[in-house]
Structures are given as structure tokens and as C-alpha cells.
C-alpha positions, 0 to 999 in steps of 0.5 A: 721491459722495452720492447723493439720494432721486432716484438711489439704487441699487436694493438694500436690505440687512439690518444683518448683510449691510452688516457683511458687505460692509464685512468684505469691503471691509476684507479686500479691501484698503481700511482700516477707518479709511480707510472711516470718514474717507470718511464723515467726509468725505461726511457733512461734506460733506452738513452743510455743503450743508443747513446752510452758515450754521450754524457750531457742531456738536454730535456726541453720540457712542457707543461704536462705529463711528458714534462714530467717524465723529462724532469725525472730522465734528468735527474736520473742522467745527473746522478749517473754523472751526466751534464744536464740542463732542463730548457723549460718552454712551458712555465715550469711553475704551472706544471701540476700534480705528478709533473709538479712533483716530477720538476720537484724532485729534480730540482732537489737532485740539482737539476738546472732548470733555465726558460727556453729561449731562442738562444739557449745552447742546446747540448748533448742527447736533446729529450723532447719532453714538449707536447705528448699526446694531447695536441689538437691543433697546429702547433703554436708558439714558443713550441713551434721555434723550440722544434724548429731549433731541436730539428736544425740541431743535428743532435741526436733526439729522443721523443717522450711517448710521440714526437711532438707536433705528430698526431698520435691519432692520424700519424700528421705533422700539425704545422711542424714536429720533431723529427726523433732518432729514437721515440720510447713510447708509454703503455700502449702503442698509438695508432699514428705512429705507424701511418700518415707521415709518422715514418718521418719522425718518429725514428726507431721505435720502442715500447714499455707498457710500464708493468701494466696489468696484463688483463686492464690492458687486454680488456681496453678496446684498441682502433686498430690492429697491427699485421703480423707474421704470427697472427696472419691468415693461412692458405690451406695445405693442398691434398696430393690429389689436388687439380688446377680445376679446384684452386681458382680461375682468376680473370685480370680485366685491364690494359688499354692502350697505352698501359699493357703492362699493368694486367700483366703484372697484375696476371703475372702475380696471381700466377705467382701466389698460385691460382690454378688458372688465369686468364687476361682479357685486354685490347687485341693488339696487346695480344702477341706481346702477353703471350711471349711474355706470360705463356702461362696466362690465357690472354683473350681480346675482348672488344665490348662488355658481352666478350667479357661476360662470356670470357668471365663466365668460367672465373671465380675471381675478377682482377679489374681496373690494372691500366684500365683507362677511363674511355669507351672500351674501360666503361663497358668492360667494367659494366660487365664486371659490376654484372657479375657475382664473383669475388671481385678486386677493384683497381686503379682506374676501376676506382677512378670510375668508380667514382664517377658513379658509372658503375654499381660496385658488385658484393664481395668486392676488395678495393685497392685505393691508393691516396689519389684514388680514395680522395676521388671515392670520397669526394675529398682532396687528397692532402685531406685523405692523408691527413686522418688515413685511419677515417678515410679508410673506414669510410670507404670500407663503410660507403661501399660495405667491402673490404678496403685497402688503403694504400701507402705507408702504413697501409691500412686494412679496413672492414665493413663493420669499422674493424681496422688492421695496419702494416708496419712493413715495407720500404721507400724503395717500393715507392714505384709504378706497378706495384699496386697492380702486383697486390690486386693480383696476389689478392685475386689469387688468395680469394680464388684459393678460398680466403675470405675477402679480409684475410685475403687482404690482410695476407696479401698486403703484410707478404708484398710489403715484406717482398719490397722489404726484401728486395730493397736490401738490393737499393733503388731500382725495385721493378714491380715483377721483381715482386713475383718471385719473392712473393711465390718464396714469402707465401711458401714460408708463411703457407707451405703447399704440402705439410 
């Protein structure tokens, strides 16, 4: 069965537990070549589905697995009748086992198989059968140039199992990758398919688990998990009686000079996703504009760190660091934040000072990293970050001992014990100022409606990158406030007030 974007399963895996599992396959009785002509089979069957009209294939072929699977695709494409050419970039003569067997059985079926050359004409729907999932380092010659030919192509590809050249643990290019319209991948879902810069290659995606046996496949362990709509957190349904005393008082800290904008956001979300009071402690001046433009919020000046613990003396949650600054003013008031025992959100320039090592990080606190600020927390550059994001957001969950958010595309969700949750949602059109203000405050309000510290996070994220999903269908131009009202729709959809 092919499963589409709509219904993939939940467990995301490194490259080295899917070999695990199709070890255990093998050992629990299913042939290696019998699972390499299932995906034969099923990847055959997704070609013709995207592109039934196109009659020539192309299958450039490795030296492993994937090359196996390519050399059956092309003989299934030549007994339907298609024109077909295998262009070998690997020896075919050093391929072994079931690959050996694969490149075999096409040659007997009629397959023609030529050496890739940098001349070769490349014809018809292009099968990437190259690298899988093996590759350490940056991609080498001749597999450098024959990417570079199938990417300046402009015809359509599909990828065997990952592009290859992309990281099937980290979602990185190594040098250069495929860039697929179309990736099938075999047995488990990996994890880099989904972060790091795998939305660039890898194309729409589906997934066969080549009949696997349901019950080797649960007992092997996965590296992370993906979000979804079934399996999300739920706020509970309010009792009629209910009274804003008993749904949270969240406490936005933020908005230096210059930056205003940020805590309102930040305070305009956490009214949106429902706690019951909220309150902004900013610079004085921004006074009379928060006020005319959020009437709802309890907007206070605060000047030293003394005005904010009295003012966060009455709040159950703490929202710091929304255009914050990192002067005089922004290091005191996040002193007061650090003194605090309240379930805290960390921010922006919060995680800048962080960095710094100024402040003692409070317990019970959610970090909100974007790339750029988790390369600060680590000590790393952020090109480094981005190159493994699953590590990076593991670290910081550890260093810290809290509930991290790695911001970006595939954003991750990581706990203290090394637990790991990825979203596969979201839009290019999200990729604007104030959106991560917007999340800080949808997860202060969750915790101040009583979700713990992971599942806040969790629900937060999946409904905010769905909002910019839904208000992308609109174009570019997403305002971050654009947000709050979708928002306010998603969580009622996904957590009704009243049964």
C-alpha cells in the first residue's frame, strides 16, 4: 500500500534503525529480493499514477540496494511497453546479492543497460536509483555530475527511498542532491525527509512499508515522532461555571524600544488561544499604543526588575523575551523572570541573553529557538545547527533539562529525556517577523489553561504551523496577527470549549 502525505504513519527513523528493521524482516522470514521487488512494484506503481502518458524511463543506477530496486522498475516499465535505458554510474558488475540479482533479472527481460557518461541523453521520467540511504560524507564523483545532469534536466524525477545526496538522518544536501518531483520511500519513513532543507528536494512524498509485519515494525525503536491532528494534545472541555480566575494569567515581558510590536503579538495570541487574564509589562511609552490597540490586556510600565516581580506576582505563566533587547532594561527585567517559580516561555532575545550566561534559565521553562538563537545556546554557527537540527534540538532540551522548540521548517519538539516530535506542517509564506512572538504566547496560554510543559509545546506548534497553512492559501503577505484568529478557529476545532 502507498500511503500519501495525508496518511503517513507516525515514526520517523534514522537510516541505521531502518537497516535494522529490514534485517529483522529478512531474519523473520521475508527474502531480501522478495522486499526489493515489492518496492519495485510499488514505485512502479506510483511512476505510472504521476505520470501514466510519459512512456520512456530512465533509471540511473548505483551500486547498492537502490540500484536494485532501479534495475526491477525497468524491467517492469519495459514489459508495459515503455522505452527504457539503464544509465549505470556505479559498475554494474560489482553490484552483489539481491541488487546483482535485480541487474540480472532485467538484463534477461531486455533491459539496456549503458555506463553513465556525462554525454548520455537522459529521456523520460528520470529514477534516481543512485546513493539511498547510506551516505556519510559529501557526495563524490561520477555521482556528483550525474545529480547535477538529472537537476538541469527539467525532466521529471522520481527518487528511490531519499534522493540521493540528502541525509536521511539530518534532511542536508552533502555537497549536492536530487532535487525529486516524487520521492517513494521503503519501510519506514526517515527522519531527514522531513527537516533541514529535505522540503527542497524531496518532492511530494510516498510511503510503502512493503507488507511489513506490523508487530517487527512497532517493536523497533524510532528517533522521532511526527505530530498529527489524530494523536495531538487536548485542552479540557470548560465546566459552565468556569471564571477567568481559573484559566490562566499570562504575563508577556518584552517590547524595548524600538520593538513594541513583538509583546503585543505575543499578548495578542495568548488572549486568542483563550487564558483568562493577560497582562504586558513593556517600556512606558509604549503604553497608550497597547492600550488602543489590545484593550483587553492589562498593559503595565515597568522600569526595574522589582515592578516585575511585583506585577508577576499574581501570574501563573511567564511570556519573556518578545522584542526584548539585550541593554540594561531587558537584563534586569529577565533577572526578575529567572527569580520566578512560574511556568515560563523563553524567546528571542530572552535566548540571546541566555546565552550570554546573565541569567540562571528558571525550572519549568519552554525554549522557542529559532536557528540563529540555538547556535548562540550552543556555542555553535548556525549553518552547524542546521546541518543536524534533530542533535541540535536534543542538546539544548538536555543542556537546559526543558522542553525545547526548534524552530524552522520541520520544526522539532524535543524533551529533557532525548524524546523527540517533529511537525511536517506549515507554509514559505510563514517565513516572516512576528510569527515566533505569535507561538511564545499560544504556548504561555496552553500552560496557563493547565498543559504540561511537552504537550503545550506539541499543540502549539502543529495548530500555528496549520493557521499559516491556512492563510497561505491567501499568498504572500501573512501578517503574524493574521495568526490569531485562525488560531482561535483551529483550537476550537481541535479542543471544543464546550462538549
Amino acid at each position: 500500500m502507498l500511503h500519501s502525505p495525508d496518511n503517513l504513519p507516525q515514526p520517523l527513523y534514522s537510516a541505521a534503525q531502518v537497516r535494522e528493521l529490514d534485517a529483522r524482516l529478512i531474519a523473520a522470514g521475508t527474502p531480501g529480493f522478495e522486499l526489493m521487488s515489492r518496492a519495485a512494484h510499488a514505485i512502479w506503481r506510483a511512476l505510472r499514477r504521476r505520470w501514466p502518458d510519459t512512456g520512456g524511463l530512465t533509471v540511473l543506477a548505483g551500486r547498492g540496494n537502490n540500484a536494485g530496486d532501479g534495475y526491477l522498475v525497468a524491467a517492469l516499465a519495459l514489459r508495459a511497453g515503455w522505452q527504457v535505458q539503464v544509465l549505470a554510474v556505479g559498475d554494474a558488475a560489482q553490484l552483489q546479492g539481491d541488487a546483482a540479482q535485480a541487474r540480472d533479472q532485467a538484463l534477461a527481460a531486455g533491459v539496456i543497460v549503458n555506463v553513465w557518461s556525462e554525454s548520455a541523453e537522459l529521456q523520460g521520467v528520470l529514477l534516481d536509483a543512485l546513493l539511498g540511504t547510506g551516505l556519510a560524507g559529501a557526495v563524490r564523483a561520477p555521482y556528483a555530475q550525474a545529480i547535477a545532469a538529472i537537476n538541469s534536466s527539467a525532466l521529471p524525477v522520481l527518487a528511490v527511498d531519499i534522493p540521493s545526496g540528502l541525509c536521511a538522518d539530518t534532511g542536508q544536501a552533502l555537497g549536492v542532491a536530487v532535487r525529486a518531483h516524487l520521492t517513494v520511500t521503503l519501510i519506514g519513513l526517515k527522519l531527514g525527509l522531513f527537516t533541514g532543507q529535505a522540503a527542497d528536494y524531496v518532492g511530494e512524498l510516498q510511503f510503502t512499508d512493503l507488507q511489513a509485519d506490523a508487530a517487527l515494525v512497532a517493536a523497533q525503536a524510532s528517533a522521532a515522532q511526527r505530530l498529527t491532528q489524530a494523536r495531538l494534545p487536548q485542552l479540557p472541555v470548560r465546566s459552565r461555571s468556569v471564571h477567568k480566575g481559573q484559566l490562566g494569567h499570562v504575563l508577556v515581558v518584552g517590547g524595548d524600544r524600538g520593538y513594541a510590536g513583538a509583546g503585543l503579538l505575543a499578548a495578542q495570541s495568548a488572549l486568542r488561544v483563550g487564558a483568562g487574564l493577560v497582562s504586558l509589562a513593556t517600556r512606558a511609552e509604549h503604553l497608550p499604543a497597547a492600550q488602543a490597540r489590545l484593550p483587553e490586556v492589562m498593559t503595565a510600565a515597568v522600569a526595574s526588575a522589582n515592578q516585575l516581580l511585583s506585577l508577576g506576582a499574581n501570574a501563573t505563566v511567564w511570556v519573556v523575551g518578545p522584542g526584548l533587547g539585550q541593554g540594561a532594561w531587558s537584563r534586569s527585567l529577565l533577572s526578575a523572570a529567572a527569580s520566578s517559580d512560574a511556568p515560563q516561555v523563553w524567546d528571542a532575545d530572552a535566548l540571546n541573553l541566555l546565552a550570554q550566561a546573565a541569567v540562571q534559565l528558571p525550572g519549568s521553562t519552554v525554549l522557542t529557538p529559532h536557528p540563529g538563537e540555538a547556535a548562540r545556546l550552543l556555542g555553535l554557527s548556525t549553518a552547524q545547527v542546521q546541518a543536524d537540527r534533530p542533535a541540535a534540538a536534543r542538546a539544548l532540551a538536555a543542556r537546559y533539562q526543558t522542553v525545547c522548540v526548534l524552530k524552522g521548517a520541520g520544526t522539532l519538539v524535543a524533551s529533557a529525556q532525548g524524546e523527540l516530535w517533529l511537525c511536517d506542517r506549515g507554509h514559505p509564506a510563514m517565513a516572516g517577523a512576528g510569527l515566533g512572538d505569535v507561538l511564545a504566547g499560544f504556548i504561555g496560554a496552553l500552560l496557563a489553561q493547565g498543559l504540561p510543559a511537552l504537550a503545550a509545546a506539541q499543540l502549539a506548534v502543529y495548530l500555528h504551523a496549520v493557521a499559516g497553512e491556512r492563510l497561505a492559501q491567501q499568498g504572500r503577505g501573512l501578517a503574524a496577527s493574521d495568526l490569531c484568529a485562525v488560531i482561535r478557529e483551529l483550537l476550537q476545532e481541535q479542543s471544543a470549549c464546550l462538549s
